[in-house]
N, C-alpha and C positions, 0 to 999 in steps of 0.2 A: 339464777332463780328469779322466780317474776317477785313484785311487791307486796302483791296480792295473788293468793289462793282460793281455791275452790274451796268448801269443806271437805270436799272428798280428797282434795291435795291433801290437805293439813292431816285426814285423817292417815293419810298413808305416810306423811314425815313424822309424828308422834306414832305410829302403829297400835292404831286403835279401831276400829269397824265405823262405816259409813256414818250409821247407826246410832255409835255413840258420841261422836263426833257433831251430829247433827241436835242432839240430844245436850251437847254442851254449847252449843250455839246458840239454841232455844232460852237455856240459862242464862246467858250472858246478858240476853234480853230481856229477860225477867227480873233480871235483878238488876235490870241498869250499869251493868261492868261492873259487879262486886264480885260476882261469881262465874264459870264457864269458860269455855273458849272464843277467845275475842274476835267480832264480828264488825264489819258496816255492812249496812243495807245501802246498794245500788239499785234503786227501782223494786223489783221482787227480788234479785238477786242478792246473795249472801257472798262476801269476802273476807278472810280473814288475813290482817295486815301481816306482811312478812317479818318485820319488825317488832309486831306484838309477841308475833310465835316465838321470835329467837328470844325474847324476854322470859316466856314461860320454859324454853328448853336450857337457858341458862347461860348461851353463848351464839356465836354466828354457826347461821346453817350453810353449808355447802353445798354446792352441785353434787358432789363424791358422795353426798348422803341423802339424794333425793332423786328419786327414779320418778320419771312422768308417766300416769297412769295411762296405761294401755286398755281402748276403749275394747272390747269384745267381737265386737263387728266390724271395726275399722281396722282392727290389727294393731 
């Protein structure tokens, strides 16, 4: 698994909508990393540390538990 996620990764290895996901990233910024799902900002781009994520999931994430989103139009 890469370092760095998309939010729309992260929102699919937590299993939680685009949406809310994006919605907790907004947070995280709001509140300075008190609250939300943890981000850095790359220019406009949003990353969430894969590092960070296995700290809120509680343990190491695995390949065997993350499937790479399938774009609609690219297949």
């Amino acid at each position: 698994m890469p370092d760095f996620l998309t939010v729309t990764e992260a929102a699919q290895v937590l299993r939680i909508g685009r949406t809310a996901a994006y919605a907790l990233a907004a947070r995280y910024e709001e509140t300075s990393g008190a609250e939300g799902l943890p981000v850095i900002r790359i220019g406009k781009q949003l990353r969430v540390p894969l590092a960070r994520l296995e700290e809120l999931a509680g343990g190491a994430l695995t390949a065997r538990r993350y499937a790479p989103i399938q774009h609609p139009t690219l297949g």
